[in-house]
N, C-alpha and C positions, 0 to 999 in steps of 0.2 A: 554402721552396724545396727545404731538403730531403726534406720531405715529400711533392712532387712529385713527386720525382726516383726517391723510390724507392717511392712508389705505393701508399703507407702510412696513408694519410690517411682515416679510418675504415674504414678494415680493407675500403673498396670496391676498388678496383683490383687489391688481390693477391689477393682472393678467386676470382673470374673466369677468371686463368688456372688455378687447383687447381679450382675445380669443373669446365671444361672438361675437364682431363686426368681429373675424377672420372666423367666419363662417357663419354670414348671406350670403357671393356668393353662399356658397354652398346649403343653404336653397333655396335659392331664384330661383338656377340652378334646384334645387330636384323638385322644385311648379312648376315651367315652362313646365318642361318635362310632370308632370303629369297630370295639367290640361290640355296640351295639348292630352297625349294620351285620358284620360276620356272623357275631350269636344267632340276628333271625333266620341267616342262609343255612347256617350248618344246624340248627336245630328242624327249620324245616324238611333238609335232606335226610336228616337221621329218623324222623316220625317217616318219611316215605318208605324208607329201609324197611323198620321195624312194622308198622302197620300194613305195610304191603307187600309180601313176600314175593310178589311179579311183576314190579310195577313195567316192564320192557326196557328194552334197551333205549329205544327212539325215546320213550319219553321220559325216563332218565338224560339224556342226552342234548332236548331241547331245553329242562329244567337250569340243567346245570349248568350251562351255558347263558342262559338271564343272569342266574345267579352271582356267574364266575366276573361276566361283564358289570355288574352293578356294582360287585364290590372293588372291582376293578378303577371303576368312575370314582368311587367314595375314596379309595387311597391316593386320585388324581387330585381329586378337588384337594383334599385333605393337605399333603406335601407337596405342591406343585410349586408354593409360595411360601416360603419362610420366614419372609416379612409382614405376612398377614397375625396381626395380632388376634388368635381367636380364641373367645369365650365364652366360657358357659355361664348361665345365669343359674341360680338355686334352682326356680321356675323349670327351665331347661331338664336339670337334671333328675327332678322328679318324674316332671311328665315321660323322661327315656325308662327310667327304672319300673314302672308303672308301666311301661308301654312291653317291657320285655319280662312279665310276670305271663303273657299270650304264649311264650317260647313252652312251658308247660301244658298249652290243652294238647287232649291227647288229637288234634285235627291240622294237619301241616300247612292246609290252608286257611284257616283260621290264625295262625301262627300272622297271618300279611296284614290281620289286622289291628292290633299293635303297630306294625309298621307304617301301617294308615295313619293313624290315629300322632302319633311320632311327627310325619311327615306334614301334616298339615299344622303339627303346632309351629315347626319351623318356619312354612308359607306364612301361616298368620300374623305370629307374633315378631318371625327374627327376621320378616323379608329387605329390612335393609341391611342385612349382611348377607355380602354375595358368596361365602364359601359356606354357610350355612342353608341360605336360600337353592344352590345348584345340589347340595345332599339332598335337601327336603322334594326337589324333582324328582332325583334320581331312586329314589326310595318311595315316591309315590306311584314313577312307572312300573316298578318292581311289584308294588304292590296290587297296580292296577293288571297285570302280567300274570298273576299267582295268583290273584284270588277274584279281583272286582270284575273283570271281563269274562271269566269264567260264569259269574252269577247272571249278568248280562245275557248272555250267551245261551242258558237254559229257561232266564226269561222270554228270549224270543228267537226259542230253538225253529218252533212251528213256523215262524215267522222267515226266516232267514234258510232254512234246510230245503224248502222250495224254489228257491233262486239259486242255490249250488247245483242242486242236483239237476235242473233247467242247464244251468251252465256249460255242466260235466254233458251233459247230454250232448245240448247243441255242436262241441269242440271232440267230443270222442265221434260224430256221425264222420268225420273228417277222415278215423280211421278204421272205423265199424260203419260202415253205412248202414249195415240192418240193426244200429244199436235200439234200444227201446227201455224209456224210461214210463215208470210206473208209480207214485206217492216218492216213496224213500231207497226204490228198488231200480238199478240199473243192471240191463242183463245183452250180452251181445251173440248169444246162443241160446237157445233153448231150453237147455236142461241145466245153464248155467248162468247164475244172477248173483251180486253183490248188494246188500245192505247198508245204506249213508247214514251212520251215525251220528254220534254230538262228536267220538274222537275223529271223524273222517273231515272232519269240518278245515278251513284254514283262516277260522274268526284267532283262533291261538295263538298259529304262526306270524298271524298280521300287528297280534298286538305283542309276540318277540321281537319281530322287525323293530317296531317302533323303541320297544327298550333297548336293543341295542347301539338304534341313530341315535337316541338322547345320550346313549351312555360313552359313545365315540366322540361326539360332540364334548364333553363334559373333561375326558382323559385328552382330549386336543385344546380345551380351553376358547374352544368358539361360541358363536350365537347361531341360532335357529333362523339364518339367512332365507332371501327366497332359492338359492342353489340347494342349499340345504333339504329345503323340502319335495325340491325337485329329485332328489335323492332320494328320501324313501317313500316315493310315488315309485319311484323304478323299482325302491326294495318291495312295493306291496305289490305289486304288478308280478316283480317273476317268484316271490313267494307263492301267489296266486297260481300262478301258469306250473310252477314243480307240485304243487298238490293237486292240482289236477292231473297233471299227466302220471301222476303215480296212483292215483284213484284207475285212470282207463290201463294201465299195467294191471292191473288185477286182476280185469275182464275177460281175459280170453281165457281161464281153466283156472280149478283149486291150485294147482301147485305155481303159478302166478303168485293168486293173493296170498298164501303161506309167503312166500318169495319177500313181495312187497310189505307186506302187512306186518309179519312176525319175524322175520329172517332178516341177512344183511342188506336186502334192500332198504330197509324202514330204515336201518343208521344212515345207509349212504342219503337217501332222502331229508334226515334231516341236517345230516354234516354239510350237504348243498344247500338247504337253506338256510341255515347260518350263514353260508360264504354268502349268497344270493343277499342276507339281510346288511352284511359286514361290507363289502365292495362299495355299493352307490356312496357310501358318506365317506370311505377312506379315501376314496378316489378324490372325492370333493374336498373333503381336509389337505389331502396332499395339493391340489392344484388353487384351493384359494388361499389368498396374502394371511400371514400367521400375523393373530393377535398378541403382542411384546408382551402382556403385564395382564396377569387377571385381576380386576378393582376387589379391594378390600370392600 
């Protein structure tokens, strides 16, 4: 009876409550990390909402899909292993709290740089812990996706918008032989021409691509093999080749680019590029040897 009483009785009953209190760190490490990644996704969505009354469907659609996939990777890494002892250090959890005080400016891509900032303390400082080290990737491609390539991108718009639009040319003569490009103006009619913007670009889609292979790789628990990267050369290649051919879709009449540009073409255009980004790595996941154990 006394034995019962005090729950002593092969050392089963008092064990339970000490290993329970032995892993709330580790719960509490798991909630931190994750509300942080989630807070930056859904704060960033919800400034898109609010601040932009039109932001389209397509690019709602390509957003939310980094998004969805990054926090996807972060709940992989996270419980994938439940004998990884993980925790946070004070350090740690200042610099997150501090990093998601950004979830407030009113700019949703500013919002990524908190996530920046987050991301590199974990490279820096926690890189030999590998389920902290694979978040701080996966949270920097996201960041590099949403905001840093974006900045890139207008740094060397002039630079870079001269070789698409070369590009677009050369591969549309294939099916416009009278096509004719001009600066940032391609036209396959006369009385009718289209304009290459910063959004017509596919510097974007290349760097979704890429978040998406890290973040496939990361929910399969693999490494950046050379198969691996043979895979998203094939994801940049027909990422490349669908925005192109939905650029020379435009060219033949206004209700084309209405079509492609603002209608359900632009979703179908980017629900294909996701698949086009998603296929090379799953395929390569599914056919290379699975890794048993991801290293603490």
């Amino acid at each position: 009876m006394a034995e019962l009483l005090t729950g002593c009785r092969g050392g089963g009953p008092a064990k339970a409550p000490r290993a329970h209190a032995a892993n709330l760190p580790v719960r509490a490490a798991r909630g931190t990390l994750l509300v942080f990644g989630c807070g930056t996704a859904i704060s960033a969505a919800l400034q898109r909402l609010l601040l932009d009354p039109d932001p389209g469907i397509q690019r709602l659609t390509e957003l939310n899909f980094g998004e969805v996939f990054a926090t996807l990777a972060t709940m992989a890494v996270l419980f994938s292993d439940r004998h990884v002892r993980l925790a946070l250090t004070r350090a740690d959890r200042t610099v997150l709290v501090a990093c998601a005080l950004t979830w407030f400016l009113p700019e949703p891509h500013a919002i990524y740089a908190g996530m920046t900032l987050a991301a590199a303390w974990l490279l820096a400082r926690r890189s030999q812990d590998r389920v902290l080290a694979d978040i701080g990737q996966v949270w920097l491609a996201l960041s590099l996706c949403e905001l840093w390539s974006k900045l890139v991108f207008k740094l060397f718009y002039h630079a870079i918008e001269p070789v698409e639009v070369a590009t677009m040319a050369w591969a549309g003569r294939f099916a416009y032989p009278g096509l004719q490009a001009s600066g940032v103006y391609l036209s396959a009619r006369p009385d009718w021409s289209i304009v290459m913007l910063e959004g017509c670009s596919a510097f974007h889609n290349l760097s979704l691509a890429a978040l998406i292979w890290l973040c496939v790789l990361k929910i399969a628990g693999r490494s950046a093999s050379r198969g691996a990267l043979g895979a998203l050369a094939v994801s940049a290649i027909l990422v490349v080749a669908i925005n192109v051919a939905r650029i020379l879709a435009m060219l033949p009449s206004a209700e084309a680019y209405r079509y492609w540009h603002d209608g359900a073409g632009s979703v179908t255009v980017a629900l294909v590029s996701v698949a086009a980004s998603l296929l090379p790595i799953v395929l390569h996941v599914e056919r290379a040897p699975c890794r048993l154990a991801r290293p603490a």
